[in-house]
Backbone as numpy.savetxt, mean C-alpha at the origin, in Angstrom:
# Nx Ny Nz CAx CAy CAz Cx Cy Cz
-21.64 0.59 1.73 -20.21 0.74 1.72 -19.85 2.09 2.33
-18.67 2.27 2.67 -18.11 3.67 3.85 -16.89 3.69 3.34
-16.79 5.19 3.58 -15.05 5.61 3.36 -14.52 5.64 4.63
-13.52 5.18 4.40 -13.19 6.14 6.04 -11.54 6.95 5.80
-10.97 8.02 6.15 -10.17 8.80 5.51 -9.19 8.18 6.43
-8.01 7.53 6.59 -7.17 7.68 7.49 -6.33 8.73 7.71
-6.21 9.56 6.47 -5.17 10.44 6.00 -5.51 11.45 5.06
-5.37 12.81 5.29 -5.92 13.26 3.95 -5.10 14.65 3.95
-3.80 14.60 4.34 -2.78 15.63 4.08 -1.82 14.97 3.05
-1.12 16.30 2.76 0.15 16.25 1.80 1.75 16.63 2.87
1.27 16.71 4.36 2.49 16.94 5.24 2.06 15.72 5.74
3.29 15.59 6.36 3.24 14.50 7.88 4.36 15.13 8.97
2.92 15.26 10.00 3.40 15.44 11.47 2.69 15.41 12.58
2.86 15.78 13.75 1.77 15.42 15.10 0.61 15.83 14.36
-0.17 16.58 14.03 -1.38 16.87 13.49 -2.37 16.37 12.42
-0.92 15.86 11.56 -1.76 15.45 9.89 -0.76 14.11 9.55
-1.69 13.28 9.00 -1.57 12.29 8.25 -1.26 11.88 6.58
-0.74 11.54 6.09 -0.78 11.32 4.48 -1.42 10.77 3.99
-1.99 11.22 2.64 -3.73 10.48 2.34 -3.21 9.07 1.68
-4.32 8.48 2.07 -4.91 7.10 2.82 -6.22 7.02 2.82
-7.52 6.38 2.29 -8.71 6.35 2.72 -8.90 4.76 2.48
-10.13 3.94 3.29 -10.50 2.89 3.07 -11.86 2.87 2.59
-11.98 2.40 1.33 -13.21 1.86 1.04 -13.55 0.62 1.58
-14.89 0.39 2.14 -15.50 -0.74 2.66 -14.01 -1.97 3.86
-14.09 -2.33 3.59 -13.49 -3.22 4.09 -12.14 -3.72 3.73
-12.13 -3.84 1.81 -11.06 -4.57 1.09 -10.69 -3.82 0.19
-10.59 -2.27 0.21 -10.05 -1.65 -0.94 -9.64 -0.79 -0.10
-8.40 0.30 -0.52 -7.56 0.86 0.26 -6.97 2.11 -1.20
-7.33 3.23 -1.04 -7.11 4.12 -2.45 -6.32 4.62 -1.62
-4.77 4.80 -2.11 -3.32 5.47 -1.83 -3.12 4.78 -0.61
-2.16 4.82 -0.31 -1.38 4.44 0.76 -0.29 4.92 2.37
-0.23 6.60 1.98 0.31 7.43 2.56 0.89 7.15 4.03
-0.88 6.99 4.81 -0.66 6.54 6.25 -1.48 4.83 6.39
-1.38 4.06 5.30 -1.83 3.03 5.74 -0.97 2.13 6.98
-0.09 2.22 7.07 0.69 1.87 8.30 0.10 2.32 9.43
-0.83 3.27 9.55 -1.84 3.01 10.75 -2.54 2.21 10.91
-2.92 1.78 10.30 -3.99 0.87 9.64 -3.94 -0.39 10.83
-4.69 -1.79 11.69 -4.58 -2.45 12.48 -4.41 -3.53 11.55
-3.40 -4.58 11.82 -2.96 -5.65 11.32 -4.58 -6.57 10.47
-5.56 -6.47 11.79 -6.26 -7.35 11.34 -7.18 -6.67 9.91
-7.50 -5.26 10.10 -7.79 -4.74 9.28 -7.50 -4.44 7.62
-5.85 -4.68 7.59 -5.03 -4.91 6.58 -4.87 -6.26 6.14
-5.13 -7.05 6.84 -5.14 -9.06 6.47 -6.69 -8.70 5.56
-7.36 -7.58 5.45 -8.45 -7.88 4.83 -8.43 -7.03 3.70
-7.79 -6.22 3.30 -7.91 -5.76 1.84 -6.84 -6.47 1.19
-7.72 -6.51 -0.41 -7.49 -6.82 -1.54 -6.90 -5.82 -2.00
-7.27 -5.01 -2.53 -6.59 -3.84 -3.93 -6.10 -2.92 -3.28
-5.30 -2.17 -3.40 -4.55 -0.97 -3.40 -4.55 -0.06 -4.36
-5.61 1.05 -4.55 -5.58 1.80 -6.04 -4.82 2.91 -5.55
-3.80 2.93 -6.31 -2.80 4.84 -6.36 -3.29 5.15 -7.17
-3.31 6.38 -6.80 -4.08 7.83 -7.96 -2.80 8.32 -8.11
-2.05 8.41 -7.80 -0.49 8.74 -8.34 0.66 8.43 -7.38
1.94 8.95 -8.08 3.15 8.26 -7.42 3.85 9.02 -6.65
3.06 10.40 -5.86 3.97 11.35 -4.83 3.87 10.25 -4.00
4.94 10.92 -2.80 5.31 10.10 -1.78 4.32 10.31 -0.79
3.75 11.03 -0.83 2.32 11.38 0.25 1.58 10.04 0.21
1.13 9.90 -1.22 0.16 9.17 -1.52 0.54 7.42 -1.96
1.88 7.15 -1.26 2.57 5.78 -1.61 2.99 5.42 -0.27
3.63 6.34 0.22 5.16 6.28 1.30 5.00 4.54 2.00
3.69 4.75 2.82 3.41 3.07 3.64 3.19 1.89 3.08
3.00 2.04 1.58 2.74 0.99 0.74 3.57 -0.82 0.91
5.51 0.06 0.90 5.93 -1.16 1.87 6.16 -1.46 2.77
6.24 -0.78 3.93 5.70 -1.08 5.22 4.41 -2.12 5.34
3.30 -1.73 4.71 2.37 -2.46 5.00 2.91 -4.00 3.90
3.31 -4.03 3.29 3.57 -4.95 2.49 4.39 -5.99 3.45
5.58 -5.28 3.59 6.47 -6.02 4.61 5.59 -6.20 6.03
4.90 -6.25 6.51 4.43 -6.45 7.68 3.12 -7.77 7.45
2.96 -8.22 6.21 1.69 -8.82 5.55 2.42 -9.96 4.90
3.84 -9.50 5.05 4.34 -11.39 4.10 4.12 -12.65 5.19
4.32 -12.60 6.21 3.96 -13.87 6.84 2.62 -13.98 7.20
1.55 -13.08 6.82 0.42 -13.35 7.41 -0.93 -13.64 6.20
-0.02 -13.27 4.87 -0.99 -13.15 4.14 -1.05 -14.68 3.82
-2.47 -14.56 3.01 -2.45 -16.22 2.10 -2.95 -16.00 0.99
-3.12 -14.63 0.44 -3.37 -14.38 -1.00 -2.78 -13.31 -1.37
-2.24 -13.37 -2.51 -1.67 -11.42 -3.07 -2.53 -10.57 -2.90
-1.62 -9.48 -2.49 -2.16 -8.06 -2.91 -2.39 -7.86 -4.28
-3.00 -7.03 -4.35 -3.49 -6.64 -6.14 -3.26 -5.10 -5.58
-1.92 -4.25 -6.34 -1.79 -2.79 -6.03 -1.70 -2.72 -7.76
-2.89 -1.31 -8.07 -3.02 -1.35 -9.42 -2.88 0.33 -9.22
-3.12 0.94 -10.38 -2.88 2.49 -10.61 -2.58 2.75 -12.54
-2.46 3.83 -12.63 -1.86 4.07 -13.88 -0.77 3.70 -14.11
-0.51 2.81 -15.53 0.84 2.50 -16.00 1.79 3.49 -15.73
1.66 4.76 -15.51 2.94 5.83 -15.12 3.26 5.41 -13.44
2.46 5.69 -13.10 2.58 5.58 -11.48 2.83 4.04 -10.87
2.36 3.24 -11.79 2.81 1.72 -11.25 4.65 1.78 -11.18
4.95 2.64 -12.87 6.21 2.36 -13.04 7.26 3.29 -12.51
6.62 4.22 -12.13 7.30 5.40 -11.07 7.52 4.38 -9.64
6.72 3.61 -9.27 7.04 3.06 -8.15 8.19 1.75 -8.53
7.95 1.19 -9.24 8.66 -0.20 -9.44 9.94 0.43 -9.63
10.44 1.32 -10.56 11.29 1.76 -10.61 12.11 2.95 -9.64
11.90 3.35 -8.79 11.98 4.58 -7.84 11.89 4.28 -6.62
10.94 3.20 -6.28 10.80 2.84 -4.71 11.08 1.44 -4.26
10.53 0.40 -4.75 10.37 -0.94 -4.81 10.90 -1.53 -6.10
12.65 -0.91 -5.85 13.50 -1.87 -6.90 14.43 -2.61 -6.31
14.21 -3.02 -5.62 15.25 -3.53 -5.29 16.71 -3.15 -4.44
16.50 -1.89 -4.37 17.50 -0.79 -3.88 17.41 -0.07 -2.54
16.31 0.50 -2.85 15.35 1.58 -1.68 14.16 0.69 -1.16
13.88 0.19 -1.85 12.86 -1.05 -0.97 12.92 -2.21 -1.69
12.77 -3.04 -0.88 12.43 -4.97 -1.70 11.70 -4.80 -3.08
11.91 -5.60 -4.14 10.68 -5.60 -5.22 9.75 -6.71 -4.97
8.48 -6.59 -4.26 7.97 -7.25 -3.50 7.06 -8.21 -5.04
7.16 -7.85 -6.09 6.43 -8.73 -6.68 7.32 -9.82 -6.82
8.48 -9.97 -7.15 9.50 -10.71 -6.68 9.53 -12.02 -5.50
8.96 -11.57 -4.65 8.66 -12.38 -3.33 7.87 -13.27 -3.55
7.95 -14.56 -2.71 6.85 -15.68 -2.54 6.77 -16.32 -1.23
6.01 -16.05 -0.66 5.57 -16.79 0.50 5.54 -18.27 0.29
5.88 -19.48 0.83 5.19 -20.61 0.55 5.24 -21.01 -0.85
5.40 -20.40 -2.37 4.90 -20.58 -3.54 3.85 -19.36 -4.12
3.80 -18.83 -2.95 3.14 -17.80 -3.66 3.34 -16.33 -3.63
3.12 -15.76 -4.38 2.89 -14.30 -4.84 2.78 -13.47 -3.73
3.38 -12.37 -2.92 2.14 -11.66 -1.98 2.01 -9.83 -2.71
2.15 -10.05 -3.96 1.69 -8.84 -4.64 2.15 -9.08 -6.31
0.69 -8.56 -6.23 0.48 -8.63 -8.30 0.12 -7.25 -8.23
């Protein structure tokens, strides 16, 4: 298994990225600059682990989400600490400032638990 860092700043600009790393293939710890990330590469992870709820370490979370509802055919699984799950549900992905994507169903289904 391999990491690979996409991101491993707390700025974003021409130089630096927001942390983001990929484990192996189907796990994806924070989310920052996953919007770099190549479509086909993202049709292949499963989990999304946040280590917390700054915006460094979330910001692309729905971007990549929204870019994965017509292509996915199974949920995401984005897990983290009960604080930071609910810092996001409530703060980012309510419905307000972004879609509440657990909310959503493709077809009948889910595209995030």
């Amino acid at each position: 298994m391999f990491i690979e860092v996409v991101g491993n700043s707390g700025s974003k600009n021409a130089e630096s990225r927001l942390v983001c790393m990929k484990l192996g293939t189907r796990v994806l710890i924070d989310a920052g600059s996953a919007a770099l990330i190549s479509d086909e590469e993202l049709d292949q992870i499963d989990l999304v682990l946040l280590t917390h709820a700054h915006l460094d370490h979330i910001l692309d979370l729905g971007f990549i989400l929204d870019s994965m509802i017509s292509r996915r055919t199974r949920p995401l699984v984005v897990t983290g600490s009960e604080a930071c799950l609910n810092i996001v549900k409530t703060h980012y992905m309510n419905g307000l400032l972004w879609p509440d994507f657990s909310k959503i169903q493709v077809e009948g289904r889910p595209i995030l638990e």
